[in-house]
C-alpha positions, 0 to 999 in steps of 0.5 A, spaced: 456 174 654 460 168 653 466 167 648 462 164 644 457 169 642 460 173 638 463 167 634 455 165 635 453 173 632 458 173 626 456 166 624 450 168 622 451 176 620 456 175 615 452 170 611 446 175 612 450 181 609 452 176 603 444 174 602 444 182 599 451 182 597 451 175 592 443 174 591 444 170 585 448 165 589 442 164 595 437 164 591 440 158 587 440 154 593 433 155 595 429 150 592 425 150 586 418 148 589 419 155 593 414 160 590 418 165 591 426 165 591 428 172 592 422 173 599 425 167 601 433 169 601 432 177 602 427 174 608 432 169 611 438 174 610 434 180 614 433 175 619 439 173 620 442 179 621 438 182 626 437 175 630 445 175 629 445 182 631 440 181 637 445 175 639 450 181 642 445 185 647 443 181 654 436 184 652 435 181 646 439 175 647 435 169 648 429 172 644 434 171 638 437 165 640 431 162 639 429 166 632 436 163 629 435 155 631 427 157 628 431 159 622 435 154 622 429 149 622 426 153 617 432 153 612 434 145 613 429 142 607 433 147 603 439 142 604 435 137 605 433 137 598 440 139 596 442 132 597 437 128 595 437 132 589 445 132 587 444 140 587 451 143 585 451 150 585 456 154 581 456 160 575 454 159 568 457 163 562 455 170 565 457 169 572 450 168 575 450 162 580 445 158 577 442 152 581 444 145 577 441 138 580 445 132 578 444 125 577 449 121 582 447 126 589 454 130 591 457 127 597 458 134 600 450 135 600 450 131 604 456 133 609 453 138 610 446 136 613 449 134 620 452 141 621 446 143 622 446 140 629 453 143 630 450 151 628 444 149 633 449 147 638 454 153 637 446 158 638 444 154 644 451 156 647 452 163 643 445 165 646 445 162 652 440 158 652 440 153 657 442 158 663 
């Protein structure tokens, strides 16, 4: 285990547990054309945590890494689609986080799309990959 995984395990953990903790929050960023927003987020969520869990244990290490870059993969047209479609995610008068597609895209959107290499970089070294 490098200093790395860890840091690798809790990036995708932590997340994981909030897509049971605030669903309303992870459904909302999950597209529209996504038939079924509750199995995609409780789907990614699970997978997160045990990927993320499976991180820690040698045995398991690879098999997970690999799972998380599929996963992150998976989930990249969600933000891809949140920037095309200017996608603010935020709470509406009863709290729930609601999905709200604007009319000039939000630069932050867009911010976010090359992070997805820099989560892909932190797997490959979290879980050893290229050894």
């Amino acid at each position: 285990m490098n200093k790395l995984t860890p840091l690798a395990a809790a990036a995708f953990v932590l997340p994981g547990i909030g897509h049971f903790a605030k669903p309303d929050f992870f459904e909302a960023v999950v597209p529209d054309w996504f038939p079924d927003k509750s199995l995609a987020n409780q789907a990614s969520g699970a997978a997160e945590i045990a990927f993320g869990l499976g991180l820690l244990w040698p045995r398991t290490r690879k098999l997970s890494g690999w799972g998380l870059l599929g996963l992150t993969a998976a989930v990249f047209p969600a933000n891809i689609d949140m920037a095309i479609n200017g996608v603010e995610i935020r709470k509406d008068d009863s709290g729930r986080f609601q999905r709200y597609p604007g009319e000039v895209p939000d630069a932050r959107n867009w911010i976010r799309l090359p992070f997805q290499a820099v989560f892909a970089a932190l797997i490959w070294r979290g879980a050893e990959l290229g050894t």
